[in-house]
C-alpha positions in Angstrom: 29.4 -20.3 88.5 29.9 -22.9 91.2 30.3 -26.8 90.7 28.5 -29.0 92.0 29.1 -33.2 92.1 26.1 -35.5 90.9 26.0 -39.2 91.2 24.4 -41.0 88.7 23.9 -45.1 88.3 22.9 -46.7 85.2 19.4 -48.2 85.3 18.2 -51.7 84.0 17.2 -50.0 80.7 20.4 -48.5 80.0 19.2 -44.9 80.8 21.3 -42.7 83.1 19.7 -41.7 86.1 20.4 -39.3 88.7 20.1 -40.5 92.3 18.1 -37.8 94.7 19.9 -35.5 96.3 21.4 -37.3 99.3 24.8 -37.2 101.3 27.6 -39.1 99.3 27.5 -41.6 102.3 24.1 -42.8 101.8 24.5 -43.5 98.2 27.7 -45.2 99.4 26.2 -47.0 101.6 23.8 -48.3 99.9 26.2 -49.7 96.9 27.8 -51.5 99.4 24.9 -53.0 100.9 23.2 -54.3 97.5 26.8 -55.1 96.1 26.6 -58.1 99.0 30.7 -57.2 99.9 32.1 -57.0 102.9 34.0 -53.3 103.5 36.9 -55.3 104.2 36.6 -56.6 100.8 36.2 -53.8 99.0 38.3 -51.9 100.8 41.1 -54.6 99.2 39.9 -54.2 95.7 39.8 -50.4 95.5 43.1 -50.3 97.9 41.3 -48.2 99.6 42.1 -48.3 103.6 39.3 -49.9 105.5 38.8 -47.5 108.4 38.4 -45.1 105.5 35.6 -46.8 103.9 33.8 -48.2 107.5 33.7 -44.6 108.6 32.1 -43.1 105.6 30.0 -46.1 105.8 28.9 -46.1 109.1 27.8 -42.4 109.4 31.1 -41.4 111.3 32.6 -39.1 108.6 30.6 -37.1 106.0 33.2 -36.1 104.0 35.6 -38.0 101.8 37.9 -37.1 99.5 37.4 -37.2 96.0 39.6 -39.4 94.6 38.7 -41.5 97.3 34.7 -41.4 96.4 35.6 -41.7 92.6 37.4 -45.2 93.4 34.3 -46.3 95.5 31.8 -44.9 92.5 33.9 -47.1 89.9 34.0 -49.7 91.7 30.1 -49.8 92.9 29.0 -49.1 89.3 27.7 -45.4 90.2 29.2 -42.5 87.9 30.3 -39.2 89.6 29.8 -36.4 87.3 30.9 -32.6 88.3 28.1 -30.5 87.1 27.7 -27.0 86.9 25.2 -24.4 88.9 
């Protein structure tokens, strides 16, 4: 039994949905782009480093560490949920 990571985001309505399957950077991108923030900005919030964040977000890195992606879920308003196959 393998596990797999879901995002969800909570809609207007107050139902959970899950976002399509995508690549974690997409999503990412995406909550950064409609939050309006800077990465720089962010990146100070979450205490996150900001090449970290700028290279996810700009396509450069595909892979992020999860502690890393959970900070950036909390702080975008998406929930990561670990789901299993």
């Amino acid at each position: 039994m393998g596990i797999n990571t879901m995002v969800t985001t909570d809609s207007n309505d107050g139902l959970k949905e899950a976002l399509p399957k995508k690549s974690f950077s997409s999503i990412i991108r995406r909550g950064i782009t409609d939050s309006g923030q800077s990465v720089y900005s962010i990146a100070k919030a979450t205490n996150i480093p900001q090449p970290v964040i700028s290279r996810f977000y700009n396509g450069k890195r595909d892979n992020i560490r999860l502690d890393v992606l959970e900070k950036l879920c909390e702080y975008l308003g998406f929930t990561l949920e670990r789901v299993s196959k």
